[in-house]
matplotlib code that plots the C-alpha trace (Angstrom):
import matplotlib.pyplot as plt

x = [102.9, 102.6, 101.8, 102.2, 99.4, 96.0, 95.2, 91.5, 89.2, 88.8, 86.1, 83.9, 80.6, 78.4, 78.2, 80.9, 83.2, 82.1, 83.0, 86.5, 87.3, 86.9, 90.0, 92.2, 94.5, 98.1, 100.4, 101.4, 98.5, 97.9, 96.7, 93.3, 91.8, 89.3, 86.2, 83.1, 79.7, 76.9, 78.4, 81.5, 85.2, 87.1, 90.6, 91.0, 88.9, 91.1, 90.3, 93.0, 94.1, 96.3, 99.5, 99.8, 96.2, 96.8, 97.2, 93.6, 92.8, 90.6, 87.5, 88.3, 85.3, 83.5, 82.1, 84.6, 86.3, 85.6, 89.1, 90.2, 93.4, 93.9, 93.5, 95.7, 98.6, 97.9, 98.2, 100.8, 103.1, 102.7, 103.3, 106.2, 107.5, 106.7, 109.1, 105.9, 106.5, 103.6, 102.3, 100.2, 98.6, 98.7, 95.3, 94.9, 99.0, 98.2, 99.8, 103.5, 103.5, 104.0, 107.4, 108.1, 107.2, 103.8, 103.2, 101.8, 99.2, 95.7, 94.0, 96.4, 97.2, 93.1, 92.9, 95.4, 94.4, 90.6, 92.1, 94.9, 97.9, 101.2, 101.4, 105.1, 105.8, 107.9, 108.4, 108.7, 111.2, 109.4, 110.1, 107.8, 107.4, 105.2, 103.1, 105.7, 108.0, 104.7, 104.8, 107.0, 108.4, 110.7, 109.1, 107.1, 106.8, 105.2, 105.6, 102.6, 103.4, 103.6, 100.6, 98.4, 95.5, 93.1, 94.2, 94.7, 91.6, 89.7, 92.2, 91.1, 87.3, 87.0, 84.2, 84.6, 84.8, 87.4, 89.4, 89.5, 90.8, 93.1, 94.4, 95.0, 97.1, 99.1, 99.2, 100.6, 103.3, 104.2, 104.8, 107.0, 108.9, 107.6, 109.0, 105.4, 107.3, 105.6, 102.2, 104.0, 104.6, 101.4, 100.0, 102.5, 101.3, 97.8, 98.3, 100.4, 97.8, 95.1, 97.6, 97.5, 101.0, 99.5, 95.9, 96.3, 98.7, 95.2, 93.2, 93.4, 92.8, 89.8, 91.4, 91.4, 88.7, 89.4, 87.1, 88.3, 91.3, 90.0, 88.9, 91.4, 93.7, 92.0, 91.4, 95.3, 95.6, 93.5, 95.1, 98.3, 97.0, 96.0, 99.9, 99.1, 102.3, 104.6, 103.6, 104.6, 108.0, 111.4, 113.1, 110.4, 109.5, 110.6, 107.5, 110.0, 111.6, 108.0, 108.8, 111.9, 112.9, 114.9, 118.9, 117.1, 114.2, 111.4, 109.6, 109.5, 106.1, 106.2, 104.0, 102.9, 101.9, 98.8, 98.1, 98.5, 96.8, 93.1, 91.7, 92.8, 90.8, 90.9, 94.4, 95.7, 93.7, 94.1, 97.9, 97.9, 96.0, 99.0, 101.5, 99.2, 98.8, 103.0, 103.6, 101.2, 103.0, 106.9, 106.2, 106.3, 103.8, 104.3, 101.1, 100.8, 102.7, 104.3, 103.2, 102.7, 105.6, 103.8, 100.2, 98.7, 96.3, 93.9, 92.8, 89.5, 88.6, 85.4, 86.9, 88.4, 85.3, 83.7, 82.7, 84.9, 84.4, 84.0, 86.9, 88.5, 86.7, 87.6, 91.6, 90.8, 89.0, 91.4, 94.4, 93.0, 91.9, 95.4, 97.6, 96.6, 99.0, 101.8, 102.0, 100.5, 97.6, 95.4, 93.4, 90.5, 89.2, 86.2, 83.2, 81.2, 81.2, 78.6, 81.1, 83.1, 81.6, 80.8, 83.1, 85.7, 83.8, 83.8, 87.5, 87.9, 88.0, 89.1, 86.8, 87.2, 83.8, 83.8, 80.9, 78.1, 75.9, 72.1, 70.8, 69.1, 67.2, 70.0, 72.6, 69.8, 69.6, 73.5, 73.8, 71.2, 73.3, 76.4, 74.6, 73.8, 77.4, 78.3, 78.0, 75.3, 76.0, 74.5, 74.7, 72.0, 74.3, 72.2, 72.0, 75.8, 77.1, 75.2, 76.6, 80.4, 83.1, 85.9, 88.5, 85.9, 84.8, 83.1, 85.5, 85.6, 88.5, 89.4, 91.1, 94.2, 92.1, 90.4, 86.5, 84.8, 85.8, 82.9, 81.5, 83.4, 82.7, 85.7, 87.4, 90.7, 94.5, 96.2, 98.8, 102.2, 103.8, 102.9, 99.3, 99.2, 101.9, 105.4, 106.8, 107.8, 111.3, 111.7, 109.8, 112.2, 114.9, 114.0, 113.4, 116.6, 118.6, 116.7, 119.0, 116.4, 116.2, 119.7, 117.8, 114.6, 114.3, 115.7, 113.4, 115.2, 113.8, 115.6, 114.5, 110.9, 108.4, 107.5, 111.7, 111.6, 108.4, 109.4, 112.9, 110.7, 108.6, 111.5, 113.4, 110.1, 110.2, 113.7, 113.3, 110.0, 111.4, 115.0, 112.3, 111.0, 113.8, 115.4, 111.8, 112.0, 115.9, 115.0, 112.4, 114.1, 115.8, 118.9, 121.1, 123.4, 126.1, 128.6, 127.7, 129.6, 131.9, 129.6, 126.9, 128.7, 129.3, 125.5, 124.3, 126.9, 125.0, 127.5, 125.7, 122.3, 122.6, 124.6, 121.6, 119.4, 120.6, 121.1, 117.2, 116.4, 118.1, 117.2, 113.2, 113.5, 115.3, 112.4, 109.7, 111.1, 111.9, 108.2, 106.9, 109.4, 111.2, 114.2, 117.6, 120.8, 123.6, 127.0]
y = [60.7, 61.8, 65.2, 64.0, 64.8, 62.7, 60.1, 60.1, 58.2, 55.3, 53.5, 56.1, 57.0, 59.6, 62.0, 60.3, 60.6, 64.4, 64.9, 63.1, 65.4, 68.6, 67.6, 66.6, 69.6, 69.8, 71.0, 69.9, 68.6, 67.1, 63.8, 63.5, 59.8, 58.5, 59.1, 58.0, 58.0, 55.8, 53.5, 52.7, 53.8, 54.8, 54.2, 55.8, 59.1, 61.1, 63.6, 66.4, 69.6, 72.0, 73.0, 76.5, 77.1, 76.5, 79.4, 80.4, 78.6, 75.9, 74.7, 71.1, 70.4, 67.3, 65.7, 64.0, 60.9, 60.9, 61.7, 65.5, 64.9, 62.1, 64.5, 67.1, 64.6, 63.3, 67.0, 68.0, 65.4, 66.2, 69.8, 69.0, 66.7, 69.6, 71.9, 73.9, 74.3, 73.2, 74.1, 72.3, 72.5, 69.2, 70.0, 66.2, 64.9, 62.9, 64.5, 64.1, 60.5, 63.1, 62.6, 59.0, 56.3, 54.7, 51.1, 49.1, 46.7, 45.2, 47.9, 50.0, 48.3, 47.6, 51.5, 52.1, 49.2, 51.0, 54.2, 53.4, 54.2, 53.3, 53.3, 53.2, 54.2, 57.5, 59.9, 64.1, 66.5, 68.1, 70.8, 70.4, 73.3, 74.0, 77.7, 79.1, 75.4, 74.1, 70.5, 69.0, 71.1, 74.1, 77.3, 79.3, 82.8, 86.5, 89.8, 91.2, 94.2, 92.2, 90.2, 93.9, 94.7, 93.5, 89.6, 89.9, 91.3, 88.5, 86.4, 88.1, 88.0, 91.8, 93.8, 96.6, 99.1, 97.4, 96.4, 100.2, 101.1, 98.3, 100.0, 103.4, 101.6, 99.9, 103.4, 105.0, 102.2, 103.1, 106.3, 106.5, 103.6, 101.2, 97.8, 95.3, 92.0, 89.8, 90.2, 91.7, 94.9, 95.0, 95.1, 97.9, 100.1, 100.0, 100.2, 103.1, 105.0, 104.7, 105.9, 109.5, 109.9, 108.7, 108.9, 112.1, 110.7, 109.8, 112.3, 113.9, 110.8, 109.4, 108.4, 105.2, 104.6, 103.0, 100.0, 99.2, 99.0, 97.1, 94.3, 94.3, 93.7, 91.0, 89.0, 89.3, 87.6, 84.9, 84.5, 84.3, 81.8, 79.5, 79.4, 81.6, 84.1, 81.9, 82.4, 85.7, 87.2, 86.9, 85.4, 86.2, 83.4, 84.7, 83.2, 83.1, 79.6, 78.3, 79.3, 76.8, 73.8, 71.0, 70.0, 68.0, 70.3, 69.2, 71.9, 71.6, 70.7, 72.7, 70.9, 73.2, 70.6, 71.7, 68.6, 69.9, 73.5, 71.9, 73.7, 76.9, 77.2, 80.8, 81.0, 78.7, 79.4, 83.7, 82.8, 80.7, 84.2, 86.2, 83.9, 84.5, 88.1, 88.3, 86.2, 88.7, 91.6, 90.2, 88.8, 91.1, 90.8, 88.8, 87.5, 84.4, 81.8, 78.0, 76.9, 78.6, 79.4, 78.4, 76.2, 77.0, 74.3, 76.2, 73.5, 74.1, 77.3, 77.5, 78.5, 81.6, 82.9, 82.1, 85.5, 87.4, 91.0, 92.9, 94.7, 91.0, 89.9, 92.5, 91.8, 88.0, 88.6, 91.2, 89.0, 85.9, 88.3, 90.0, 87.0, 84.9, 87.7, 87.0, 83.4, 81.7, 79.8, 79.3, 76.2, 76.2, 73.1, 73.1, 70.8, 72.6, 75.3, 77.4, 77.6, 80.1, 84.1, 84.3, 86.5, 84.5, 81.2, 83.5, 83.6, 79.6, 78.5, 74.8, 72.7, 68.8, 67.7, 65.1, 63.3, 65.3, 63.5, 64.7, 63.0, 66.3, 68.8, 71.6, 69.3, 68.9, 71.9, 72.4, 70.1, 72.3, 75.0, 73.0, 71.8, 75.2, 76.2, 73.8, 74.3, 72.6, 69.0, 65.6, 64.3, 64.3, 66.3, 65.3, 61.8, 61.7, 64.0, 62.0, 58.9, 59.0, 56.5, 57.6, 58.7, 59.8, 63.5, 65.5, 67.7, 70.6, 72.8, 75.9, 75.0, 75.9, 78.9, 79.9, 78.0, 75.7, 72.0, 69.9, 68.3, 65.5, 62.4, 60.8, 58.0, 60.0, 58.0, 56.5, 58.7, 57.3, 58.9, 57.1, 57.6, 58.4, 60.1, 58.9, 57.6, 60.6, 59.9, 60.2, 63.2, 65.2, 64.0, 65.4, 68.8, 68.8, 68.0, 70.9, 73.9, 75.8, 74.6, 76.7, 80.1, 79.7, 77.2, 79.6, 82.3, 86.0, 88.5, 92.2, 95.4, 96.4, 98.4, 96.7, 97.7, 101.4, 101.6, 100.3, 102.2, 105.6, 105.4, 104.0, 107.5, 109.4, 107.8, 108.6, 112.2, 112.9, 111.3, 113.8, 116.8, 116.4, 116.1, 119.2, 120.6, 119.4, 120.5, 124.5, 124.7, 123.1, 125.6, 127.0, 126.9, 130.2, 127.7, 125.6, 121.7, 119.7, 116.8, 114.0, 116.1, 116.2, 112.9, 112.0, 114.5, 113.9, 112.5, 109.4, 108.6, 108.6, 106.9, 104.2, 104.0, 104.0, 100.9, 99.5, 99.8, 98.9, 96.2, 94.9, 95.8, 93.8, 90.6, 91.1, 91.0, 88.1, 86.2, 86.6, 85.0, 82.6, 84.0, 85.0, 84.3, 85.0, 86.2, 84.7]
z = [68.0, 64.6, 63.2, 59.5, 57.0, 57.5, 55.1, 53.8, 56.2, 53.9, 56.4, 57.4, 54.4, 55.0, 58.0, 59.7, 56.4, 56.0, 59.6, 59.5, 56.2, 58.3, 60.1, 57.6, 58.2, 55.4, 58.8, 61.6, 64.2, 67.4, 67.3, 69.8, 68.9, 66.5, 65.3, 66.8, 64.7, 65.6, 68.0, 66.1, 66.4, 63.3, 63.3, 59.9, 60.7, 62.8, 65.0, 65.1, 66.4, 64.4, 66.3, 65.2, 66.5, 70.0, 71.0, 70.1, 73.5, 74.7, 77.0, 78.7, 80.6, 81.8, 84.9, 87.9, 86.7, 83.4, 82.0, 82.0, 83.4, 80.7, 77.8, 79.6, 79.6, 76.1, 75.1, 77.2, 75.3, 71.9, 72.7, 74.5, 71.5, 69.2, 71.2, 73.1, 76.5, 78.9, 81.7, 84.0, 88.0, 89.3, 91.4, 92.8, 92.2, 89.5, 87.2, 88.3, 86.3, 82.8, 83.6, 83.7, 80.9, 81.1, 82.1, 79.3, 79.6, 78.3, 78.4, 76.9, 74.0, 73.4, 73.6, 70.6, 68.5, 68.4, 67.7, 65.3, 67.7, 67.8, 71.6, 73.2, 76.5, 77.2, 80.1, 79.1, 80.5, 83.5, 86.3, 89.2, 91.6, 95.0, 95.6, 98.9, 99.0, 100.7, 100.0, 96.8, 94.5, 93.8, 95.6, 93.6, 95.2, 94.6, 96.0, 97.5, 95.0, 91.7, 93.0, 92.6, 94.5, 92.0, 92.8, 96.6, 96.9, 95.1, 97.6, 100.7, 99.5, 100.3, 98.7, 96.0, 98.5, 100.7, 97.2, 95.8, 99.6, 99.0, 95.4, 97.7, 100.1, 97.0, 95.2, 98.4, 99.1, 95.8, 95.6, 99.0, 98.0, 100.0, 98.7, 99.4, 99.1, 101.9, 104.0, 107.0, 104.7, 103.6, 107.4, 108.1, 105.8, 106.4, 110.1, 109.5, 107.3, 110.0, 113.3, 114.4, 112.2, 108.8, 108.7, 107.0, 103.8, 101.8, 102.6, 99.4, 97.3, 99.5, 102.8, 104.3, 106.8, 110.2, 109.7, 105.9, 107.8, 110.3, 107.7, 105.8, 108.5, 110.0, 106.7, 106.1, 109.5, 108.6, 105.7, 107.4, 109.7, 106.7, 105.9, 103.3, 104.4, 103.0, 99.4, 99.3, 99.7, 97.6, 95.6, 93.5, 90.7, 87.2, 84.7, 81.8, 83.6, 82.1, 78.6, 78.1, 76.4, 77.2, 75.4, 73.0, 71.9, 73.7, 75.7, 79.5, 81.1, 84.2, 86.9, 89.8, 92.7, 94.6, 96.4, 100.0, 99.3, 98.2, 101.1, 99.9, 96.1, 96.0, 96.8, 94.1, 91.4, 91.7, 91.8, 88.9, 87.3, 88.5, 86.8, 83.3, 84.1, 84.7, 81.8, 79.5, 81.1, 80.0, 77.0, 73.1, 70.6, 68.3, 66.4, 64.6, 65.1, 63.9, 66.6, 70.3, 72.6, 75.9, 76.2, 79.9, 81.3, 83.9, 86.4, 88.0, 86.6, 88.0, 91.7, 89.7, 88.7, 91.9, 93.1, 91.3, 91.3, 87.8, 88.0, 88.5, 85.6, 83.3, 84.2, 83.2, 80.0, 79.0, 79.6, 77.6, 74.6, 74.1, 75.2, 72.3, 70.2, 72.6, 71.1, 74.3, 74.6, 78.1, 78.3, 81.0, 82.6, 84.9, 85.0, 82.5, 80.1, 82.4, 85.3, 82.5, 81.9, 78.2, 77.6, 78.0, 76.8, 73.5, 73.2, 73.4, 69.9, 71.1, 72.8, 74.7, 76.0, 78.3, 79.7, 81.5, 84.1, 84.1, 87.4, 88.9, 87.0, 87.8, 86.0, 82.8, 82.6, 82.3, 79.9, 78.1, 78.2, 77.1, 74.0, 72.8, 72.7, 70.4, 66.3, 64.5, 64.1, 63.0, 66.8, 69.0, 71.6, 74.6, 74.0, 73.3, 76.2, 78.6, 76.9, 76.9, 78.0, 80.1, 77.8, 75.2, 74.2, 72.0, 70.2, 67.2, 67.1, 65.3, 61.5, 60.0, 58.3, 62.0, 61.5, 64.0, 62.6, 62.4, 65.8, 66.2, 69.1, 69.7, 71.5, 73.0, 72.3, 75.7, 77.4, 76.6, 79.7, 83.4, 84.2, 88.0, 90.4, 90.4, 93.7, 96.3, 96.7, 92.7, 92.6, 95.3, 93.5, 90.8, 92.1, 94.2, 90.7, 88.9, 87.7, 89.8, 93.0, 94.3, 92.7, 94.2, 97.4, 100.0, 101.2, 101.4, 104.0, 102.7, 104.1, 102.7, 104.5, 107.2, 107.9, 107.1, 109.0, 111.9, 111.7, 111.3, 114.5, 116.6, 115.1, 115.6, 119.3, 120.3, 119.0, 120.6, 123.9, 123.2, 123.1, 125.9, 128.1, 126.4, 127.4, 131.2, 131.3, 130.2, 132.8, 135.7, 138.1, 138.5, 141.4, 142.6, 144.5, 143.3, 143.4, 145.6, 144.3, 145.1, 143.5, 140.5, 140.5, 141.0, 138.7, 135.3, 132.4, 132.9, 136.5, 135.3, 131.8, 134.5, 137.3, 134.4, 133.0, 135.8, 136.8, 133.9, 133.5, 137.4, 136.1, 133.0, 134.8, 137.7, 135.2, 133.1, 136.4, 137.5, 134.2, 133.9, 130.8, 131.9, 130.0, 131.4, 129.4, 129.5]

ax = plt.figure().add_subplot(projection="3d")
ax.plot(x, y, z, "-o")
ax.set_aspect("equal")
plt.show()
């Protein structure tokens, strides 16, 4: 795949030849297909991306089945040949075929004659990894404390009442040293700020009321029910493993496989935020650069936006405006461009179009609303939106000098690496033969606060319990006579502690024996 300088575009005249020009960048680009302009492909007229722009970000949008995952994977390859690490959620496991060479065949070869390539079949360094170890892949886990209150609210769908309680409860975990590293310490905490011990801790930064508790306590058991528990808790995933190359220089496509969490949208896609957000909190500034240091394809974007709150929408538009000067670029993929806010729709200077059905008047009117938020160009938009082949998009990127590039239709280059899943058994090989696997694929439970919390009351407990027998020993009588022997013996702390064992010992075995849970000690 070429990033060489473009030649001029020696078959296209007219429009077509003014468009081609506009991307006929002196560096290094990505190579995206040819040139489409009045029912003809132009070989010659390529349509290109500039590497060192990618990190300006990007839109890839388009209805089901018309080839988004196709142009994520062409993409993903040149950036990895380039040295730019790539990451990539595998929303539909699909995507897992990046990593072994593609099959050639008719249609392949038909594809790269009409768009001047020079296909050959190659597979790309990959790491594959799985949100908690659920299903393939190395774990990929957060502490509830890195994950903030601002995501696990939008998680747990709470109001903004019930996530500003939930910022208190963080803020007070905090400031005791309450390690937050799985959902049990989170439950801890708020149970111990609404008991008669702690309901006073927040009382002079707004208190926690019993039935914000309440909710927020039963949507973490829900959550917890949904298998959600095991995505939080240590060893912790460090986002730099995203940011690295493989021995020969090509960057790593990191492949997170979602596959077997579909019925959890909200879940994947605010944890794909956190790693951005953790990423954006790690990394310097560094401005402009050759090219980026990480490209981050956001699959179906629109469930993140879903019912966000504002404060969760200012974090996401404040982390794609001021990771751009960090060197990495976030491309979001959804359906259309409607299903992102404007503000961040603003900050996406790179844009892949797919096809756009209009059947219902709802879906018109989108494509309405897609058209408009394109440049001015010679294409009648709504005829050509609605009239795209798979693997064919309407494309303009940012130039080397930062303007729009001309609106470009355009047939899209075949994939080179497989396109579909590879086989399972080759895919858990290759996770078990990762460098990462050892750091990552066993959990570690280390005392947090659900720990010290429950070590406190069972101290607070033994004390209160030591009270009141001191209390019960200073009002009991006194007797003028000398105790007998036997009453001694009866009486000595050594008797009682014995009988009391004893009886309890005889209770507890009585009790398990009635319901049949009973073990016996050898």
């Amino acid at each position: 795949m070429s990033v060489s300088e473009q030649p001029p575009a020696a078959g296209a005249t007219g429009p077509a030849a003014e468009i081609a020009a506009g991307y006929a960048f002196d560096g290094p680009a990505l190579e995206l297909g040819a040139l489409l302009w009045d029912g003809v492909c132009h070989p010659d007229a390529r349509i290109r991306v500039p590497l060192p722009v990618l990190n300006r970000h990007g839109l890839v949008a388009g209805a089901t089945g018309t080839g988004k995952t196709k142009t994520l994977q062409l993409i993903a390859e040149q950036l990895s040949s380039n040295g730019v690490p790539v990451f990539l959620a595998d929303i539909k496991g699909d995507v897992s075929g990046v990593s072994a060479p593609g099959q050639d065949g008719e249609k392949v070869r038909q594809r790269a004659a009409e768009v001047g390539q020079e296909w050959r079949a190659r597979g790309f360094p990959c790491e594959f990894y799985g949100l908690g170890g659920t299903g393939p892949g190395i774990p990929v886990r957060a502490t509830v404390t890195s994950f903030g209150p601002v995501l696990l609210s939008k998680v747990l769908q709470l109001n903004q009442t019930q996530e500003q309680s939930l910022g208190l409860i963080f803020h007070y975990a905090d400031s005791k040293g309450l390690e937050l590293i799985d959902l049990k310490d989170l439950r801890a905490v708020v149970a111990f700020l609404v008991s008669d011990t702690g309901k006073g801790e927040l009382k002079g930064i707004g208190g926690l009321s019993t039935a914000t508790a309440g909710v927020i306590l039963r949507s973490l058991t829900a959550f917890e029910q949904q298998g959600a528990g095991d995505f939080f808790g240590e060893p912790e995933f460090d986002t730099a493993e995203l940011l690295r190359t493989a021995p020969d220089g090509r960057g790593i496509v990191s492949v997170l496989e979602l596959p077997t969490v579909q019925d959890k949208p909200q879940l994947f896609s605010t944890f794909l935020m956190w790693m951005l957000a953790d990423l954006f909190g790690d990394l310097p500034e560094v401005g402009d650069l050759d090219k980026p240091k990480l490209v981050f394809f956001f699959d179906e974007a629109h469930l993140l936006f879903s019912g966000a709150s504002k404060a969760f929408l200012e974090s996401i538009t404040q982390t794609v405006r001021l990771i751009r000067s960090k060197g990495v670029g976030v491309f979001f993929v959804t359906q259309t461009p409607k299903d992102v806010p404007s503000d961040v729709l603003g900050q996406l200077g790179n844009r892949v179009q797919h096809a756009l059905r209009a059947f219902t008047p709802d879906d018109a009117k989108a494509l309405k609303a897609t058209v408009r938020t394109f440049p001015n160009s010679p294409y009648d938009l709504e005829e050509v939106l609605t009239g795209l082949g798979t693997g064919e998009a309407v494309v303009t990127v940012l130039s080397e000098k930062g303007a729009p590039t001309p609106v470009a239709a355009t047939r899209l280059r075949a994939p080179e690496s497989l396109m579909g899943p590879v086989d399972a058994a080759a895919l858990d090989a290759a996770v078990k033969a990762s460098p990462l696997y050892g750091r990552y694929a066993e959990a570690v439970d280390r005392e947090s606060a659900y720990e010290k919390l429950t070590a406190e009351q069972r101290a607070a407990e033994a004390a209160a319990l030591e009270a009141a027998r001191d209390e019960e020993a200073a009002r009991a009588p006194r007797g003028k006579e000398e105790p007998s022997l036997a009453e001694q013996v009866v009486g000595s702390g050594i008797f009682t502690s014995l009988a009391r064992s004893i009886g309890t010992q005889l209770g507890r075995e009585i009790s398990r024996s009635l319901f049949g849970t009973a073990r016996r000690r050898r």
